[in-house]
C-alpha positions in Angstrom: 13.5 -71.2 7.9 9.8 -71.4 6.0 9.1 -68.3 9.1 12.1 -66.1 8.1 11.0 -66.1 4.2 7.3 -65.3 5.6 9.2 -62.5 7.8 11.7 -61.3 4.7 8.3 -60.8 1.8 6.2 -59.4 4.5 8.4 -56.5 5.2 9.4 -55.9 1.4 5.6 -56.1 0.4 5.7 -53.4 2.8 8.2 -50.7 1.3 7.2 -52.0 -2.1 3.6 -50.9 -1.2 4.8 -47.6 0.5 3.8 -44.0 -0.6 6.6 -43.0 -2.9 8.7 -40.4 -0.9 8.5 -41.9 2.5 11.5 -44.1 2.2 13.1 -42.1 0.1 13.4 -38.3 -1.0 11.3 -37.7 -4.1 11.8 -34.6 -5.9 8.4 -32.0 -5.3 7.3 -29.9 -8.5 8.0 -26.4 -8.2 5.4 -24.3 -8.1 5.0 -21.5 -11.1 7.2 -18.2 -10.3 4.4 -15.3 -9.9 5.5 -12.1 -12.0 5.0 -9.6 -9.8 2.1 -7.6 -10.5 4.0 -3.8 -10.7 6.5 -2.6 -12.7 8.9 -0.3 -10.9 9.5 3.5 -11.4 8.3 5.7 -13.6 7.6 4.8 -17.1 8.8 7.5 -20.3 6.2 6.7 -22.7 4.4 8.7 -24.7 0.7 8.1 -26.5 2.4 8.0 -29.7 4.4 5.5 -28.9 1.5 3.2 -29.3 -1.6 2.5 -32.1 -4.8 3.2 -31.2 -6.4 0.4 -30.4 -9.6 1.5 -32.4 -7.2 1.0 -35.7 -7.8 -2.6 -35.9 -9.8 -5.3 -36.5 -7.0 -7.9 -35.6 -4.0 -8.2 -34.0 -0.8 -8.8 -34.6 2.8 -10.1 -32.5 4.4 -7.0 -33.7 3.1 -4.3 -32.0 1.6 -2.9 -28.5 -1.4 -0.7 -28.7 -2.8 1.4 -26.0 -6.3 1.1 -25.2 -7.6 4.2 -23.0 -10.4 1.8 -21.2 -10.9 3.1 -17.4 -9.9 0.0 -15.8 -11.5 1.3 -12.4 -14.9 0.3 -14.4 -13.9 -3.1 -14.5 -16.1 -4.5 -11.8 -19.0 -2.6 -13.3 -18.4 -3.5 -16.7 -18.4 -7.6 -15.8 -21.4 -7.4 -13.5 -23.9 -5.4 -15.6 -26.1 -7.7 -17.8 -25.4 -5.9 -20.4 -21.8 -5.4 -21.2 -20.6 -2.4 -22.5 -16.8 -2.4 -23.3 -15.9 0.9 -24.6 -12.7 1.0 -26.1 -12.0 -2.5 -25.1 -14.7 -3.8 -27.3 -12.1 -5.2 -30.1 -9.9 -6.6 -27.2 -12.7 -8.8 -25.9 -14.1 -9.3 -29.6 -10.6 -10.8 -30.6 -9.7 -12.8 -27.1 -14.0 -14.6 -27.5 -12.6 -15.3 -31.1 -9.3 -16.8 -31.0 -8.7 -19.6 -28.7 -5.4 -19.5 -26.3 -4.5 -16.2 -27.4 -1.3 -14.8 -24.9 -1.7 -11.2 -23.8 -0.1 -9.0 -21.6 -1.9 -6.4 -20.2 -0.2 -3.1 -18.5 -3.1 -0.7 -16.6 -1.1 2.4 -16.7 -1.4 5.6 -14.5 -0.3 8.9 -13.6 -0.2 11.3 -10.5 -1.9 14.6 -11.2 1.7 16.5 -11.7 0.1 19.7 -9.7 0.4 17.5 -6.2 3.5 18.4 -4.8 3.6 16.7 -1.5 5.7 14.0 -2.2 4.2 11.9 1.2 0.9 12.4 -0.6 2.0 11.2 -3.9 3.6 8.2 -2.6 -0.3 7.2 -0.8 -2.0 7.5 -4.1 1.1 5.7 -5.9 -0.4 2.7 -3.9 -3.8 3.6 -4.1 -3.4 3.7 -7.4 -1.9 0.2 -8.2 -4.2 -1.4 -5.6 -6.9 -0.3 -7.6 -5.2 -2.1 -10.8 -4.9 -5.1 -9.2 -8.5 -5.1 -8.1 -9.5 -4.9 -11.6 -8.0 -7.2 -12.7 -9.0 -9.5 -10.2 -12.4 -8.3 -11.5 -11.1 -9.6 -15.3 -10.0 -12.7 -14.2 -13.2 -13.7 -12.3 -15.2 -12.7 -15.5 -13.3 -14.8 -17.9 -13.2 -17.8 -15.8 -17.4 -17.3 -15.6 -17.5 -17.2 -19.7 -14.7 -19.9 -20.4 -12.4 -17.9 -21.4 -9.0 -19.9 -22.1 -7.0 -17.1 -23.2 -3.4 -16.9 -21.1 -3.0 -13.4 -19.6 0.0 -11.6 -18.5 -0.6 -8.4 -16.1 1.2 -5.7 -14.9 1.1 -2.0 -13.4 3.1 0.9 -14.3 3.2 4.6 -13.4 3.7 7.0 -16.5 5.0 10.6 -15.9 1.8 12.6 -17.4 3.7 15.2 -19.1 5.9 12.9 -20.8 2.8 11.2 -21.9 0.8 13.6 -23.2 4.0 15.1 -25.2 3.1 18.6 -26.6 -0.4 17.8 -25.9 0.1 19.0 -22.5 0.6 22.6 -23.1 -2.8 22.5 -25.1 -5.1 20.6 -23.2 -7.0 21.7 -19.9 -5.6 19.8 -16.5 -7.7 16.6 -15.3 -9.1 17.2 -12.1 -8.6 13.7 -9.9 -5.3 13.4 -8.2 -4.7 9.6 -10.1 -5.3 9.9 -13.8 -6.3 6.2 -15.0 -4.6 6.1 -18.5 -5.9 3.0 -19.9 -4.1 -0.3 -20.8 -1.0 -1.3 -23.1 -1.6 -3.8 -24.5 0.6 -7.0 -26.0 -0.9 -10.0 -28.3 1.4 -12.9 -28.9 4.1 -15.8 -27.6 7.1 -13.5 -28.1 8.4 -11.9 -25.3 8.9 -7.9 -25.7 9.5 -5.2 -23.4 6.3 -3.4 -22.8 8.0 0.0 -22.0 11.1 0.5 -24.8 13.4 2.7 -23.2 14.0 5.5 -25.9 17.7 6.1 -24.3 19.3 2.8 -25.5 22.3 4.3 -27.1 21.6 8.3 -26.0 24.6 10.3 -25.9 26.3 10.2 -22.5 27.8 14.2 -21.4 30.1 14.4 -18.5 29.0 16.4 -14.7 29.2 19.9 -14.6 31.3 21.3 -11.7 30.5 24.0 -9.2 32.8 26.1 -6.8 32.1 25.3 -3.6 29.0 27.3 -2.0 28.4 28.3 -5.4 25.3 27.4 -7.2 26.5 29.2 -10.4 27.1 27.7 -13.5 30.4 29.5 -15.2 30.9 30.7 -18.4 32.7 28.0 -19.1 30.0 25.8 -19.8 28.6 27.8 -22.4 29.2 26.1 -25.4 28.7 22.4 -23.0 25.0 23.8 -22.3 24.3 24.9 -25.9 25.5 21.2 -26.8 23.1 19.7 -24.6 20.1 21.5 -25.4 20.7 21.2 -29.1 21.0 17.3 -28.2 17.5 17.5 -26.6 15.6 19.5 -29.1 16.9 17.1 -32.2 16.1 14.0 -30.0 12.4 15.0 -28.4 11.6 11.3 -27.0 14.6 11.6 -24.3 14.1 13.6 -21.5 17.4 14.7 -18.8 17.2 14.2 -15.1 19.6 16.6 -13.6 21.0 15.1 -10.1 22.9 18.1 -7.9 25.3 17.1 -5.2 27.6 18.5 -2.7 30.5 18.5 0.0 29.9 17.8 3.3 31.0 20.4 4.8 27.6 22.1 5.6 24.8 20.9 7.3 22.4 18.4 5.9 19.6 20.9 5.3 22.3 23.2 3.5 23.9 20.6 1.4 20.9 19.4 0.1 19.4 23.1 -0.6 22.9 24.0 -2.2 22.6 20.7 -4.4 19.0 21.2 -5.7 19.6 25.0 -6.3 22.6 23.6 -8.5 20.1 21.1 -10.7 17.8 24.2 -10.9 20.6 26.4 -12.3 21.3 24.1 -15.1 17.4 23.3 -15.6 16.9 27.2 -15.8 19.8 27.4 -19.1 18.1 24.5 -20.6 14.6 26.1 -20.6 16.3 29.4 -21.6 17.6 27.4 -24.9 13.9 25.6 -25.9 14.2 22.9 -24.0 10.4 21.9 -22.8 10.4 22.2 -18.9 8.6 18.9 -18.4 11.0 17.1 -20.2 14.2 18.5 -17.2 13.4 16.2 -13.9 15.8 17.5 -11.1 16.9 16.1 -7.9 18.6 17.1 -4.9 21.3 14.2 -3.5 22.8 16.9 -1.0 26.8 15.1 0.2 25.3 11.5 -0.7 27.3 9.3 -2.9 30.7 11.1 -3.1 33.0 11.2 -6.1 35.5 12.3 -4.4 37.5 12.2 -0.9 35.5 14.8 1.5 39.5 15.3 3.3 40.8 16.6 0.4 40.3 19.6 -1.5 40.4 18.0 -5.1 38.1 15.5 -3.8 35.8 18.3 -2.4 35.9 19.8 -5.5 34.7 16.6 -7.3 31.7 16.4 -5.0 30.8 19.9 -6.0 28.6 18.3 -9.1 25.3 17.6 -11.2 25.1 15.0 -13.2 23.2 14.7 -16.4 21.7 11.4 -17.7 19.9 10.9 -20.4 16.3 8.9 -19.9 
């Protein structure tokens, strides 16, 4: 008997002294979800959207400013002895001040709207938000080397150049590199707010126009729908229209998609004809994708004979 009670404590002192989890499941902490480092798509902002960074001293919760500092400097910036910040000098200013500040940080770039190979654009797309990654990595390093406790949120964008440089563009001469590195938006505060307001929240929604089939022509009938529009446009100058043409199917590929883009071309040359600002009409060409209608049919054919206008 006295040798089963040594027996019976001996084991228990053993799963007593166990690691916790090896007898039983224990529940793991989760690690912290990464926010991924891009933002999607093209972003319709415009410079004026934002204050100049250079307009104050301090910041507040309320408000995202725009900094044009070339974050492709960044590694030079943190390495040099002496630091020279440019038009980031109030950012770091403000973040060596106050302790724990939360920012979020958006480098922001365009694609030189002269390339027109879209395989080529898509390369420095990438090129383009690898390098904003990079300096940030550059950031990070550098503010772990001076202490810097400050929690930072940061993303990449792509802006549409025209868009941002509103009627700026038709004045000001064409930068020559293919990525043009736009600077940073910029966020101070615990609140959470969308970095990139869409303007269309609420935008007026207009129906498709409809084409005859093999017809790019737009009929007289949509006169006073095209007059409508463009007034719509010139009264509300932060929305822009992205015209997407479709088709049958009963051509070839090549021809349906040709037919389609002539069709969002049509429409895009009466806006322009009406004041509408040219860089503010994006067209595509869908070709027989995404049918509204039953390719057997004829009323179905008829529906797929289309380009449809939303407001961004």
């Amino acid at each position: 008997m006295k040798r089963y009670h040594i027996w019976v404590m001996a084991i228990l002192s053993v799963v007593m002294l166990a690691p916790a989890g090896t007898a039983t499941a224990q529940k793991t902490k989760k690690g912290k979800r990464e926010v991924s480092p891009v933002i999607e798509g093209r972003q319709k902002v415009r410079k004026t959207d934002y204050d100049t960074i250079w307009k104050f001293t301090s910041f507040d919760s309320k408000s995202r400013y725009h900094c044009p500092f070339d974050y492709t400097t960044m590694k030079a910036v943190t390495s040099a002895r002496q630091e020279d910040w440019g038009a980031m000098t109030p950012v770091i200013n403000y973040l060596s001040t106050v302790s724990r500040a939360p920012m979020r940080m958006c480098a922001i770039f365009a694609v030189n709207p002269a390339i027109e190979d879209d395989i080529y654009r898509q390369e420095l797309v990438e090129q383009a938000r690898n390098e904003a990654i990079a300096s940030y990595e550059d950031y990070r390093e550098w503010s772990e080397r001076k202490s810097m406790r400050n929690k930072v949120q940061f993303f990449v964008a792509q802006v549409d150049y025209r868009y941002w440089m509103g009627t700026d563009y038709f004045n000001t001469p064409m930068p020559q590199e293919d990525i043009i590195h736009l600077g940073y938006i910029l966020y101070f505060g615990s609140k959470k707010t969308d970095l990139f307001p869409s303007a269309a929240t609420g935008a007026k929604k207009f129906k498709d126009v409809k084409f005859l089939p093999n017809d790019a022509t737009v009929r007289e009938s949509y006169t006073d729908y095209m007059d409508e529009l463009a007034a719509y446009l010139k009264d509300n100058d932060r929305l822009e229209v992205l015209l997407c043409g479709y088709s049958d199917n009963t051509g070839t590929d090549a021809y349906n998609l040709g037919l389609s883009r002539q069709r969002a071309v049509e429409i895009k040359k009466a806006l322009t004809r009406r004041g509408v600002e040219d860089f503010r009409i994006e067209i595509e060409a869908k070709g027989d994708a995404d049918p509204a209608g039953d390719n057997s049919t004829l009323n179905g054919r008829l529906a797929n004979n289309r380009v449809t206008v939303t407001i961004q």
